[in-house]
VMD Tcl script that builds the backbone (N, CA, C; Angstrom):
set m [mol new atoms 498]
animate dup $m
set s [atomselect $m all]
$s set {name element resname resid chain x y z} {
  {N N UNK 1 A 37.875 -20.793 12.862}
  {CA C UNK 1 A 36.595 -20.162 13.129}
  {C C UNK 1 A 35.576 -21.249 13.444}
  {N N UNK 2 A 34.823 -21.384 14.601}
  {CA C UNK 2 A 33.642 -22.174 15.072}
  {C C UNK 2 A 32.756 -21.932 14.075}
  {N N UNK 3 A 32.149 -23.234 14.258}
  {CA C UNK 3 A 30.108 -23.365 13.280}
  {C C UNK 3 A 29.846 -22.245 13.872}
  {N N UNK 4 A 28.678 -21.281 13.298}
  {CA C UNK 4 A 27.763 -20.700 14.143}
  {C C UNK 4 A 26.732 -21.954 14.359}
  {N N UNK 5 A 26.103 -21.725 15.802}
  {CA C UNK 5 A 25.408 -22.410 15.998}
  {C C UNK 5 A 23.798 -21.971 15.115}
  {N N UNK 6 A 22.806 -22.889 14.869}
  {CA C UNK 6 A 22.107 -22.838 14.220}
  {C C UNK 6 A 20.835 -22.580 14.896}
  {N N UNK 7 A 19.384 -22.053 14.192}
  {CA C UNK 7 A 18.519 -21.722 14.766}
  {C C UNK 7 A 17.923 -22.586 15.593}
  {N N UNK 8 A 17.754 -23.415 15.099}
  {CA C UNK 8 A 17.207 -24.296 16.175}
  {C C UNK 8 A 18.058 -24.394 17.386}
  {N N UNK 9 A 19.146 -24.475 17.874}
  {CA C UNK 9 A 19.349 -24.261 19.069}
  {C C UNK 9 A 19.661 -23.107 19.712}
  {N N UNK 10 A 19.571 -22.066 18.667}
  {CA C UNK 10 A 19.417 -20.480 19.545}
  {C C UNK 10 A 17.568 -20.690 19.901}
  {N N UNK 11 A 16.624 -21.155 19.602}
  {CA C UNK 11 A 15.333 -21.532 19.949}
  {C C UNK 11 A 15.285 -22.011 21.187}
  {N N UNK 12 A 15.986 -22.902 21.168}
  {CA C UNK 12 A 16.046 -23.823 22.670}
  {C C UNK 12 A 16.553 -23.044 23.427}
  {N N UNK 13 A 17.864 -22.470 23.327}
  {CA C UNK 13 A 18.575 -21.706 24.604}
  {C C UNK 13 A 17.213 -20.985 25.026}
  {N N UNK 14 A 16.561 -20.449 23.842}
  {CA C UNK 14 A 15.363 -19.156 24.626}
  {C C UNK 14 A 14.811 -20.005 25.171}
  {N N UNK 15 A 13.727 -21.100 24.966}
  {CA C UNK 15 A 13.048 -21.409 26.127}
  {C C UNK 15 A 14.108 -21.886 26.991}
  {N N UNK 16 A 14.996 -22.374 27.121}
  {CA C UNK 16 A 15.920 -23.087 28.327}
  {C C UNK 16 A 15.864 -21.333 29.248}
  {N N UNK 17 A 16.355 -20.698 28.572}
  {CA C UNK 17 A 16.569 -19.518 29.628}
  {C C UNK 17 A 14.981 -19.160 30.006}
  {N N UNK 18 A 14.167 -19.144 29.376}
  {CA C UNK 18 A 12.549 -18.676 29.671}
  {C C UNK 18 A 12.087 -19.844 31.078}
  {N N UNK 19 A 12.415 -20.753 31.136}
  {CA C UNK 19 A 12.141 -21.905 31.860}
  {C C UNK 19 A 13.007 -21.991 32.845}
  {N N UNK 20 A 14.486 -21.295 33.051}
  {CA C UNK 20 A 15.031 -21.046 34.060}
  {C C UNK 20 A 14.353 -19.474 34.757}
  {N N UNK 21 A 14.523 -18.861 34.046}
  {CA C UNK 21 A 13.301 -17.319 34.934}
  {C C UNK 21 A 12.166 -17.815 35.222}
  {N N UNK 22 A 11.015 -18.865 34.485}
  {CA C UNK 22 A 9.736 -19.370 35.655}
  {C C UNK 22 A 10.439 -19.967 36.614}
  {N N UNK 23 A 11.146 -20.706 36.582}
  {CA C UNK 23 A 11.970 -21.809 37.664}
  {C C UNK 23 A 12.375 -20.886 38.763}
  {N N UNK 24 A 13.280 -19.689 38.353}
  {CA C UNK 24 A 13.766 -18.917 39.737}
  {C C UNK 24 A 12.364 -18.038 40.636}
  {N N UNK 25 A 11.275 -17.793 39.930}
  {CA C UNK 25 A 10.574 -16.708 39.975}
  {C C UNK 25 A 9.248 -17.652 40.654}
  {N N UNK 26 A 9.008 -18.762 40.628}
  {CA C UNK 26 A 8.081 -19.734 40.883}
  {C C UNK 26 A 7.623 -19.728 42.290}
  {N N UNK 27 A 6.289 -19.236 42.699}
  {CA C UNK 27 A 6.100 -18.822 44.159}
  {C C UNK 27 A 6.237 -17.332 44.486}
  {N N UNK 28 A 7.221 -16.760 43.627}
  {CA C UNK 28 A 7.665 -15.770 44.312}
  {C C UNK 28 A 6.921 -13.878 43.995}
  {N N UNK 29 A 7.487 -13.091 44.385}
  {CA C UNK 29 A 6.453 -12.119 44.128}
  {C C UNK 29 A 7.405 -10.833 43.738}
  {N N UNK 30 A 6.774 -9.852 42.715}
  {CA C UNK 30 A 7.632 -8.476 42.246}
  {C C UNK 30 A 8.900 -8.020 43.663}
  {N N UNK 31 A 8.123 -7.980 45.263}
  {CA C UNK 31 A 8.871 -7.574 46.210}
  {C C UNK 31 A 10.402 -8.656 46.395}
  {N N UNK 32 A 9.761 -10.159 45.910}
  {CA C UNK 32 A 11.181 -10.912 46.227}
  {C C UNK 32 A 12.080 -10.192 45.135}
  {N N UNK 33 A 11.951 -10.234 44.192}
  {CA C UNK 33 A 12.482 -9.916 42.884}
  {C C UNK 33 A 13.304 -8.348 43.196}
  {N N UNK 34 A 13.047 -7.844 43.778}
  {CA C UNK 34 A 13.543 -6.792 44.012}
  {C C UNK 34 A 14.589 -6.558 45.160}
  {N N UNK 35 A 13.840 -7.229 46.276}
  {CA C UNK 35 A 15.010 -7.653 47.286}
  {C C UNK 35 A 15.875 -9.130 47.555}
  {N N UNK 36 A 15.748 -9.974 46.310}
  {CA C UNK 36 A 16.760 -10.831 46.048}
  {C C UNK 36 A 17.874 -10.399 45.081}
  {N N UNK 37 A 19.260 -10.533 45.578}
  {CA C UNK 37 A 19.586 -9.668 44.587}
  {C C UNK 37 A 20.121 -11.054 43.657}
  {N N UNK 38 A 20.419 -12.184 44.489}
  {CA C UNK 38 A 20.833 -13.455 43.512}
  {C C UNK 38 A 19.896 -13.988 42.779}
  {N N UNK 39 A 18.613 -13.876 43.144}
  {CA C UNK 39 A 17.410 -14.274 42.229}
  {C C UNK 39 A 17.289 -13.216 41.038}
  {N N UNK 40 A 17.530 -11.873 41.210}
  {CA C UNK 40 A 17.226 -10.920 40.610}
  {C C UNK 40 A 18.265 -10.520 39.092}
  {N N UNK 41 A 19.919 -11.248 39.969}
  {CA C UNK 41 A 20.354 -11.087 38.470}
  {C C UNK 41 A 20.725 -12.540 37.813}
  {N N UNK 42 A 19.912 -13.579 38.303}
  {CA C UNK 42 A 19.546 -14.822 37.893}
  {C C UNK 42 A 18.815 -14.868 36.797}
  {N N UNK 43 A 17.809 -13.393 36.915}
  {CA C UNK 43 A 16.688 -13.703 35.856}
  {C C UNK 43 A 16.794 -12.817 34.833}
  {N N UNK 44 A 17.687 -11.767 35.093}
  {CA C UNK 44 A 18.200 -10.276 34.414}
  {C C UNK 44 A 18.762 -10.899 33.429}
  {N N UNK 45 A 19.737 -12.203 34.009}
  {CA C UNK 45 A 21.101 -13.044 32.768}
  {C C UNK 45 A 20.146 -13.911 31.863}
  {N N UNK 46 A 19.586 -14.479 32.531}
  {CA C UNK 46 A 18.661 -15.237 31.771}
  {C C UNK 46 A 17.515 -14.598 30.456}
  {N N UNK 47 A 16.918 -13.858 31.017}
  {CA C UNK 47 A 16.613 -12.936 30.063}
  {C C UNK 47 A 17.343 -11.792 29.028}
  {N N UNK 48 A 18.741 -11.413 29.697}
  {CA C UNK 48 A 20.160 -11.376 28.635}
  {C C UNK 48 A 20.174 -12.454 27.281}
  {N N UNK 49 A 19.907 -13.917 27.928}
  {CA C UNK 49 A 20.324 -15.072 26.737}
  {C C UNK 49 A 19.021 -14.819 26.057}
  {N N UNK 50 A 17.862 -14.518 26.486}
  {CA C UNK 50 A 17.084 -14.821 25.425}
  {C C UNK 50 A 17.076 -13.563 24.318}
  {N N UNK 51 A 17.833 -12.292 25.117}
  {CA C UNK 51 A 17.941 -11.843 23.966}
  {C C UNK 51 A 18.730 -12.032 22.836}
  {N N UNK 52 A 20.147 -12.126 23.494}
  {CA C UNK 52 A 21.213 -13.122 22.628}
  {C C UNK 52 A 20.915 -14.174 21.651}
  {N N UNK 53 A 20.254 -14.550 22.062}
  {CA C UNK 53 A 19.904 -15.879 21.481}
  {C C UNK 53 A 19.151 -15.527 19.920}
  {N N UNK 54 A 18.136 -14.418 20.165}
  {CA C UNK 54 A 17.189 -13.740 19.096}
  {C C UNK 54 A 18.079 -13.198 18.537}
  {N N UNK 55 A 19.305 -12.572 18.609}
  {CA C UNK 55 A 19.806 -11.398 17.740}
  {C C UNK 55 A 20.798 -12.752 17.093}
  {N N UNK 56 A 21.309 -13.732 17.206}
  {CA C UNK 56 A 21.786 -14.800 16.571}
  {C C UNK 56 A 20.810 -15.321 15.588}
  {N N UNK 57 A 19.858 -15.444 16.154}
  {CA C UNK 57 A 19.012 -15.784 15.136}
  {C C UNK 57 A 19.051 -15.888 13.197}
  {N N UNK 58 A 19.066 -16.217 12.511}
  {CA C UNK 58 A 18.967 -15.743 10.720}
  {C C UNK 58 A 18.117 -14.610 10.709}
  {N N UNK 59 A 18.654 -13.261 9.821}
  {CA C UNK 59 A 17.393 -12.761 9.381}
  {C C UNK 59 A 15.879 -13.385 8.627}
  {N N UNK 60 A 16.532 -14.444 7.738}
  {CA C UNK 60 A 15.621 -15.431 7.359}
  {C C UNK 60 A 14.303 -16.165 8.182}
  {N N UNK 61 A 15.245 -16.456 9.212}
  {CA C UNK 61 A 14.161 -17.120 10.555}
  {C C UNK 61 A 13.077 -15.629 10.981}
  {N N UNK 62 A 13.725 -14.920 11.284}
  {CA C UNK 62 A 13.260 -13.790 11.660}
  {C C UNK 62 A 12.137 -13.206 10.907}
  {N N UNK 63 A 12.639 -13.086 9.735}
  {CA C UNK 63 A 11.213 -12.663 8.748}
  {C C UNK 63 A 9.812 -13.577 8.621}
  {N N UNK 64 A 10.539 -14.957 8.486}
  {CA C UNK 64 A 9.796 -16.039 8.211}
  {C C UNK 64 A 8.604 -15.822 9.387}
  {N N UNK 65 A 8.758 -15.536 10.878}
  {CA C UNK 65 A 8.303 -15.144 11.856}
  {C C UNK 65 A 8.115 -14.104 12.498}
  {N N UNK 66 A 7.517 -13.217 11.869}
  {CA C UNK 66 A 7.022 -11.921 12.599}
  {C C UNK 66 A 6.083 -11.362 13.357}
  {N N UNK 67 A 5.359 -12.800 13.995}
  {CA C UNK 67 A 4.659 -12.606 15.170}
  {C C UNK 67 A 5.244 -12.422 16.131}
  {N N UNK 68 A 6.779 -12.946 16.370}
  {CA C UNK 68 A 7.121 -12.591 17.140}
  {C C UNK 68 A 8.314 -11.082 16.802}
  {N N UNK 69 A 8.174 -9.900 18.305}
  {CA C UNK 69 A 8.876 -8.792 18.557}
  {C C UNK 69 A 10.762 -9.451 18.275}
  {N N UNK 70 A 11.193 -9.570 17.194}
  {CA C UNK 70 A 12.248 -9.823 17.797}
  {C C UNK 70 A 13.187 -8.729 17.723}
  {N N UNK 71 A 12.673 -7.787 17.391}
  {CA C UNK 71 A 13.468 -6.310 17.887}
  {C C UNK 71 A 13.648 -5.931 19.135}
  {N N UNK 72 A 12.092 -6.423 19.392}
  {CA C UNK 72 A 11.870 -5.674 21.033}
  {C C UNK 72 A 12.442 -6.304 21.412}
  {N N UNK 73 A 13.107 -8.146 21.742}
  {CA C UNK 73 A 13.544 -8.550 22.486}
  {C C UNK 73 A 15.393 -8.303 22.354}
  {N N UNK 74 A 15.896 -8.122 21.302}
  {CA C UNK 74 A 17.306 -7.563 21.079}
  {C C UNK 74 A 17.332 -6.287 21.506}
  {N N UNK 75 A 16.509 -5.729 21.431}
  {CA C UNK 75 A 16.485 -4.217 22.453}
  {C C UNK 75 A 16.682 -4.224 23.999}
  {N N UNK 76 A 15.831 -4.921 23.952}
  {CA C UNK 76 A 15.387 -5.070 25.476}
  {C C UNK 76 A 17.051 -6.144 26.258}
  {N N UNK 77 A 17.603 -6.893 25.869}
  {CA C UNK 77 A 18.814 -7.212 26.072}
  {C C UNK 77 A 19.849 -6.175 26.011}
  {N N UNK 78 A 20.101 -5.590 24.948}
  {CA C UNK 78 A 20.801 -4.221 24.771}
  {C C UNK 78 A 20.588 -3.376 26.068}
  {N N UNK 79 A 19.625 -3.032 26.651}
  {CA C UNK 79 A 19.080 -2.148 27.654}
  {C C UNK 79 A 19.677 -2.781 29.070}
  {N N UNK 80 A 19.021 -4.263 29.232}
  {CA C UNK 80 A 20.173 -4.577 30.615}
  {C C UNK 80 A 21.452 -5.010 30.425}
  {N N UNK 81 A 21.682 -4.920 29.530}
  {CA C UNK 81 A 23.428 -5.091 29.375}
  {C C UNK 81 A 24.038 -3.358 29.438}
  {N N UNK 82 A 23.841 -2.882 28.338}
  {CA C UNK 82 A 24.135 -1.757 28.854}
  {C C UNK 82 A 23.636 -0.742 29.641}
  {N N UNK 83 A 22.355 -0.855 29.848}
  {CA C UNK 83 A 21.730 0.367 30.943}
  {C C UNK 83 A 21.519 -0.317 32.298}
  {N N UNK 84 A 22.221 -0.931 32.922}
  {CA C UNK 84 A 22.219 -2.048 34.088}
  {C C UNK 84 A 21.996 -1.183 35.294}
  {N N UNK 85 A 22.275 -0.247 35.333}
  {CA C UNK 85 A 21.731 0.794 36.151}
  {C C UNK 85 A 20.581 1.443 36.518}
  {N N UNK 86 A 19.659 1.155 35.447}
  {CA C UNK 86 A 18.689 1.778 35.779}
  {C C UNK 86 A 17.940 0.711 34.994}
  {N N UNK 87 A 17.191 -0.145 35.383}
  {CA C UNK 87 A 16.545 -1.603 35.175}
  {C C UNK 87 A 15.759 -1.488 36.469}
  {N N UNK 88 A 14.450 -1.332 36.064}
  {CA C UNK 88 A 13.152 -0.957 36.964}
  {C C UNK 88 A 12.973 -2.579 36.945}
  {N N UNK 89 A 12.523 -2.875 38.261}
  {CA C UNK 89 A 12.268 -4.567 38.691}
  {C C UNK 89 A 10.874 -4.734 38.093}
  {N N UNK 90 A 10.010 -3.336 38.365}
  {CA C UNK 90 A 8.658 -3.536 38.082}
  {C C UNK 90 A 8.309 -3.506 36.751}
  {N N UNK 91 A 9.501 -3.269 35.856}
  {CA C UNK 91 A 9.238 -3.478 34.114}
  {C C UNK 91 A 9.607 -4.980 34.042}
  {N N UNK 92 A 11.161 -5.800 34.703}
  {CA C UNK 92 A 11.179 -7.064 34.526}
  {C C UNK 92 A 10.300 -7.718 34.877}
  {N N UNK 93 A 9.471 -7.576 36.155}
  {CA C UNK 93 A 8.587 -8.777 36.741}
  {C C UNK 93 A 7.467 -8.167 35.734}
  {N N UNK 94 A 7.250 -7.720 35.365}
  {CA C UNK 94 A 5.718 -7.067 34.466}
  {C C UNK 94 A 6.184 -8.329 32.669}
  {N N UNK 95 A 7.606 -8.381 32.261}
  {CA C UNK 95 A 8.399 -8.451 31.304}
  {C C UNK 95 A 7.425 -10.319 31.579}
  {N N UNK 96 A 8.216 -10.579 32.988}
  {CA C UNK 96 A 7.985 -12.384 33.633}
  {C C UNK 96 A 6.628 -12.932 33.446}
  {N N UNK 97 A 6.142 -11.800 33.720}
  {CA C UNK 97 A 4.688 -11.757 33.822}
  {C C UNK 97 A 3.382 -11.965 32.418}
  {N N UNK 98 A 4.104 -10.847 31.637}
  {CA C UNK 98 A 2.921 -10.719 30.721}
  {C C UNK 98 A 4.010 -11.291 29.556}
  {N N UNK 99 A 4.988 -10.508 29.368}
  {CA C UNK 99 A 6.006 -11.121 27.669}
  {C C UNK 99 A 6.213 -12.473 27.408}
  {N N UNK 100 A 7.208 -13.399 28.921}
  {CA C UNK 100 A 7.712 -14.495 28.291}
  {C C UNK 100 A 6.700 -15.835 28.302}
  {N N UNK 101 A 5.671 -15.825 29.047}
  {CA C UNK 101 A 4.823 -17.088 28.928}
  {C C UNK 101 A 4.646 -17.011 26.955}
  {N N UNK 102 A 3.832 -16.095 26.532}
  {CA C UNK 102 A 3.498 -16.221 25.116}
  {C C UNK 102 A 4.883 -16.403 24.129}
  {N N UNK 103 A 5.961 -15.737 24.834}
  {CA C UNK 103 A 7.004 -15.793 23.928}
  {C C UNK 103 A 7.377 -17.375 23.403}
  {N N UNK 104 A 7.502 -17.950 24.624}
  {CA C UNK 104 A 7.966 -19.474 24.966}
  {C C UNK 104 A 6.891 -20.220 24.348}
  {N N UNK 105 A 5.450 -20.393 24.165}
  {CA C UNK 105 A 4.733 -20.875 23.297}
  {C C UNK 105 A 5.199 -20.932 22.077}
  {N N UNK 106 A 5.254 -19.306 21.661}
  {CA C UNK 106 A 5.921 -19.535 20.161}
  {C C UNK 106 A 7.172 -19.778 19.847}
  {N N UNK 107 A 8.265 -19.957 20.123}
  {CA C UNK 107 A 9.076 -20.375 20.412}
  {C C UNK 107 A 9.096 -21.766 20.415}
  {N N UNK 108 A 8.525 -22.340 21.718}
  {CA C UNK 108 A 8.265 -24.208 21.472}
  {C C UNK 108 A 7.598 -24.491 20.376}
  {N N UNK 109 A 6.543 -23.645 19.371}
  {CA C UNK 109 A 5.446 -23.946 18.575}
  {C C UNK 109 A 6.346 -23.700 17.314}
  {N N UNK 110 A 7.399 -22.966 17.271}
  {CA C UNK 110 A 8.507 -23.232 16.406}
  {C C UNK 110 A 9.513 -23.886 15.842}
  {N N UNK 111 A 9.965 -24.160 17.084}
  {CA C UNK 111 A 10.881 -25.548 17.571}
  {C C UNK 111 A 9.600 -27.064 16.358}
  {N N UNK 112 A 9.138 -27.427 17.267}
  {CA C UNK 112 A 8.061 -28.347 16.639}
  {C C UNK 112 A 7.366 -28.118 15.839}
  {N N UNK 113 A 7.109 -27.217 14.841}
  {CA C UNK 113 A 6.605 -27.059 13.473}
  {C C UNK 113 A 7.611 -26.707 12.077}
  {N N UNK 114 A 8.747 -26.599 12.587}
  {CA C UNK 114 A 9.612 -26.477 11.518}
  {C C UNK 114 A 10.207 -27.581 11.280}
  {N N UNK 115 A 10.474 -27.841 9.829}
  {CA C UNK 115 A 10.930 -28.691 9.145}
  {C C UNK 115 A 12.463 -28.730 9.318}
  {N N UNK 116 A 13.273 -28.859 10.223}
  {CA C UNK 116 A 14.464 -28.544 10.165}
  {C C UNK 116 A 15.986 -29.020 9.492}
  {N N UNK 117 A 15.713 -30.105 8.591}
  {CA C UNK 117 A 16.713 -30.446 7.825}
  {C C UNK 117 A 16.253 -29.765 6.595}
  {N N UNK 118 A 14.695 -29.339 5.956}
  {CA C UNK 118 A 14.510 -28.354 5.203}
  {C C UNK 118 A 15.117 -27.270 5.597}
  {N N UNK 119 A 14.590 -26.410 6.704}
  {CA C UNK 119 A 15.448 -25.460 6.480}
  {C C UNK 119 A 16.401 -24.790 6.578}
  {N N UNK 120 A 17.531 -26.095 7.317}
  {CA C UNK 120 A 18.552 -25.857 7.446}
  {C C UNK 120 A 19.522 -25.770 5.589}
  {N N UNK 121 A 18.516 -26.634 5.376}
  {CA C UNK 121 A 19.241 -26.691 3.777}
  {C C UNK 121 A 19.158 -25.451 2.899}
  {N N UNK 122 A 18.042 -24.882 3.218}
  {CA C UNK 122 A 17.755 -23.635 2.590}
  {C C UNK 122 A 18.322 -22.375 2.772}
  {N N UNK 123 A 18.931 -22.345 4.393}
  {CA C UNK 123 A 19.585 -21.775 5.155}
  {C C UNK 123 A 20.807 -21.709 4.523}
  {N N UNK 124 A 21.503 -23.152 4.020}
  {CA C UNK 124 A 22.883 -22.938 3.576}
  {C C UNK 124 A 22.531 -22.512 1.885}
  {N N UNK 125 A 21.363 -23.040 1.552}
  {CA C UNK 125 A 21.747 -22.462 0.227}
  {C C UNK 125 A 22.107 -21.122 0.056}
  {N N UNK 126 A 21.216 -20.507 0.590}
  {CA C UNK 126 A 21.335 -18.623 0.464}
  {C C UNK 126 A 22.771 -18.232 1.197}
  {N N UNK 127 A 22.965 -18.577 2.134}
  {CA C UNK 127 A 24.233 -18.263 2.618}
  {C C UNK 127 A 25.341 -18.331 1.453}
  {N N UNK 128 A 25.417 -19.744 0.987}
  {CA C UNK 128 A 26.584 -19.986 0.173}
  {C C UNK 128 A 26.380 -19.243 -0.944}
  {N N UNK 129 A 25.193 -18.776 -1.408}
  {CA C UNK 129 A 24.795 -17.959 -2.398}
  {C C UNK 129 A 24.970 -16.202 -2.409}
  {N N UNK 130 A 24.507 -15.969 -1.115}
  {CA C UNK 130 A 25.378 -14.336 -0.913}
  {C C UNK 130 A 27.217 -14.325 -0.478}
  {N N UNK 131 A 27.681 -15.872 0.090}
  {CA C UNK 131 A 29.156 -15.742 -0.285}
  {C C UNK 131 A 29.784 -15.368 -1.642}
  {N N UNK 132 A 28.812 -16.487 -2.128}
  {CA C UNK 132 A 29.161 -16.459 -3.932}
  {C C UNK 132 A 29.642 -15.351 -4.626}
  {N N UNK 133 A 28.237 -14.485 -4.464}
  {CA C UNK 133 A 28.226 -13.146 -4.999}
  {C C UNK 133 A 29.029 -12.267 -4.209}
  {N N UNK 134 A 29.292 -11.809 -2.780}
  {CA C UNK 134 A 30.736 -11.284 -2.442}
  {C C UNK 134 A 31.700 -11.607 -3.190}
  {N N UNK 135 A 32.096 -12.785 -3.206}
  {CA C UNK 135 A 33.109 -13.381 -3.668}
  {C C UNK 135 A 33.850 -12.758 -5.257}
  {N N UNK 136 A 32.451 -12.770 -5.860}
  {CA C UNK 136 A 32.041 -12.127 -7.782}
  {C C UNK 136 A 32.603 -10.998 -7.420}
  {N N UNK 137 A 32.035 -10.113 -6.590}
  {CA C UNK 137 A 32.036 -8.694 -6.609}
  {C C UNK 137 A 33.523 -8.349 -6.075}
  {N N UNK 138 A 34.317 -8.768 -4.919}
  {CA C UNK 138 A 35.770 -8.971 -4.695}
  {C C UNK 138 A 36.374 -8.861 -6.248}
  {N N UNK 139 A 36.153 -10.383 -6.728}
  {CA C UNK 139 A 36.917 -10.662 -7.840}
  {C C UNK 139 A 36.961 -9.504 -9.058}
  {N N UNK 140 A 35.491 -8.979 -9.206}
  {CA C UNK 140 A 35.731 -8.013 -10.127}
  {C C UNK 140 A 36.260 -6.838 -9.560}
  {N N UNK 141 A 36.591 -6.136 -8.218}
  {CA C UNK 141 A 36.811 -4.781 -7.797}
  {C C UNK 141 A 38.543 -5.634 -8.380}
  {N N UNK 142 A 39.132 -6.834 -8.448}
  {CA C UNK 142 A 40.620 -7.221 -8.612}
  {C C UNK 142 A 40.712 -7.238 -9.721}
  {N N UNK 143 A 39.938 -7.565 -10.507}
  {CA C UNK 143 A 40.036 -7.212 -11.858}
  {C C UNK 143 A 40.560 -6.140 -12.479}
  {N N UNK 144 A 39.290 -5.225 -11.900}
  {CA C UNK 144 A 39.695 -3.765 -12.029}
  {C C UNK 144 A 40.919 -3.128 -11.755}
  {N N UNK 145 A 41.177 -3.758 -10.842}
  {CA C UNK 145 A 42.810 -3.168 -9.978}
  {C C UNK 145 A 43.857 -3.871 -10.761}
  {N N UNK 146 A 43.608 -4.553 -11.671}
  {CA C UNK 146 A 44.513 -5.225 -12.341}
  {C C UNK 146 A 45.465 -6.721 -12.043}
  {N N UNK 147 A 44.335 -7.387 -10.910}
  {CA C UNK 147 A 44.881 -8.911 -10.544}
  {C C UNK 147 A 45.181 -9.548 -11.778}
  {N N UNK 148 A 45.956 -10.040 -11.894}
  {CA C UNK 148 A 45.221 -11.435 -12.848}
  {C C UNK 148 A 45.012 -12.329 -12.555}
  {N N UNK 149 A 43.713 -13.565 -13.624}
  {CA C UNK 149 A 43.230 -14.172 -13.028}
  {C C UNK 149 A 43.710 -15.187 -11.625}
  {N N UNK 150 A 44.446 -16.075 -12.008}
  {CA C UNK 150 A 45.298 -16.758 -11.274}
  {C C UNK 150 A 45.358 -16.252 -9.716}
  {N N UNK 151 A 45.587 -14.878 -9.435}
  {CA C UNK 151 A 45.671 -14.348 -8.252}
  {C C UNK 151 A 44.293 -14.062 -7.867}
  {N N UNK 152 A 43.599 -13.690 -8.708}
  {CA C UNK 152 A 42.493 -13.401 -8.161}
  {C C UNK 152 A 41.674 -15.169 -7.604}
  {N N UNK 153 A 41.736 -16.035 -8.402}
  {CA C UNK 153 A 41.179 -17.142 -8.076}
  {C C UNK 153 A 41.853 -17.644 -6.712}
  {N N UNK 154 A 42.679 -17.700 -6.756}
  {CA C UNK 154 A 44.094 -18.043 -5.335}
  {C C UNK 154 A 42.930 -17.185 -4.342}
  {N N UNK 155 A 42.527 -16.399 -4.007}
  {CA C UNK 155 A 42.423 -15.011 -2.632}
  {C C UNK 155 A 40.805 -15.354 -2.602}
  {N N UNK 156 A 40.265 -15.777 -4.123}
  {CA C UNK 156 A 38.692 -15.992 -3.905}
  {C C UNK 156 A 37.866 -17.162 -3.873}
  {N N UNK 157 A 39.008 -18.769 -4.085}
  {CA C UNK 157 A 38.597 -19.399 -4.884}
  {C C UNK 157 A 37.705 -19.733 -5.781}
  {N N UNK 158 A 36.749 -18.687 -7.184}
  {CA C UNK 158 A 36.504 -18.849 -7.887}
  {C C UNK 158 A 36.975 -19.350 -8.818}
  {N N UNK 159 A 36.575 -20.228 -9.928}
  {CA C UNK 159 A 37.341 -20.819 -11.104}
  {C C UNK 159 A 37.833 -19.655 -11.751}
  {N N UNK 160 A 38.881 -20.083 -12.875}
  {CA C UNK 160 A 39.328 -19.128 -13.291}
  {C C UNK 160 A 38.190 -18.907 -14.918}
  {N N UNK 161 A 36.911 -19.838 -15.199}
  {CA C UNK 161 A 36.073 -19.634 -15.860}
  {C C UNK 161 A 35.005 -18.732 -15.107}
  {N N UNK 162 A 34.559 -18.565 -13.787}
  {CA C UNK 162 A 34.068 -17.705 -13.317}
  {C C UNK 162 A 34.274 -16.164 -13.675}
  {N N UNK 163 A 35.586 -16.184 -13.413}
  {CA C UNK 163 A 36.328 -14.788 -13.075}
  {C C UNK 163 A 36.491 -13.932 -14.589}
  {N N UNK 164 A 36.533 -15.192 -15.807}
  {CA C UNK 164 A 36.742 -14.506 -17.333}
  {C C UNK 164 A 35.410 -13.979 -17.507}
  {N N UNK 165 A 34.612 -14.646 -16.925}
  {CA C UNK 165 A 32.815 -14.224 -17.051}
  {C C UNK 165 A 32.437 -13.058 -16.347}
  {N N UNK 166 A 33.500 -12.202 -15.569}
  {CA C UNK 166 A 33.198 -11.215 -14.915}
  {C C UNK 166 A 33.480 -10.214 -16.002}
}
mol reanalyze $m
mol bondsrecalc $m
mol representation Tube
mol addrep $m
């Protein structure tokens, strides 16, 4: 099983993809956008990753930051991935227009104000800490079922002083 990659570089992909849609869109106007169709799903994909990118995100990160929509933007990915059919140009270029300039501020203003070996550390604590407790709660549903310890420690690696404490 791969690392998941970590917030800070699901951050970056968003502006990298936010900075490739100004890049394709630069000069250009709602009518190109509509009758390019290589520019058009240049910026559709691109704006795909930034939703991707948000729904990777930690809930942690997420809460920590609730200025930013990050529903709306996992929605709004959901919608051209699966509703690809009916994706009004004049909601994306309106999207180019008014959503991602501010998004990408906060976003970069995130990137560079977070402490990130803090909270990457904090990140793993809680993680390893709701493993933990899965882990407890496994061990005791084996309990119940009549593991003994030994097996149960083998399948959970909890100590086998953990598991008497259940």
């Amino acid at each position: 099983m791969r690392e998941p990659l970590k917030d800070r570089i699901r951050l970056e992909h968003i502006v990298e993809a936010i900075n490739k849609v100004f890049k394709y869109t630069e000069g250009k106007t709602s009518e190109d956008l509509r009758t390019g169709d290589m520019m058009f799903y240049a910026v559709v994909k691109n704006i795909e990753i930034v939703g991707e990118a948000a729904y990777h995100l930690t809930k942690a990160f997420c809460r920590t930051h609730p200025d930013t929509d990050w529903d709306g933007i996992m929605k709004l990915r959901h919608v051209l991935v699966h509703d690809y059919y009916q994706i009004n140009v004049q909601t994306v270029w309106d999207i180019i227009q008014q959503e991602l300039p501010p998004l990408r501020d906060q976003v970069t203003r995130y990137i560079s104000e977070t402490n990130w070996e803090e909270w990457e550390k904090n990140v793993k604590v809680v993680s390893e800490t709701a493993v933990h407790k899965n882990l407890v709660k496994a061990a005791s549903r084996m309990k119940t079922d009549g593991m003994d310890t030994k097996q149960i420690s083998r399948y959970t690696g909890l100590t086998a002083e953990e598991i008497d404490e259940i």
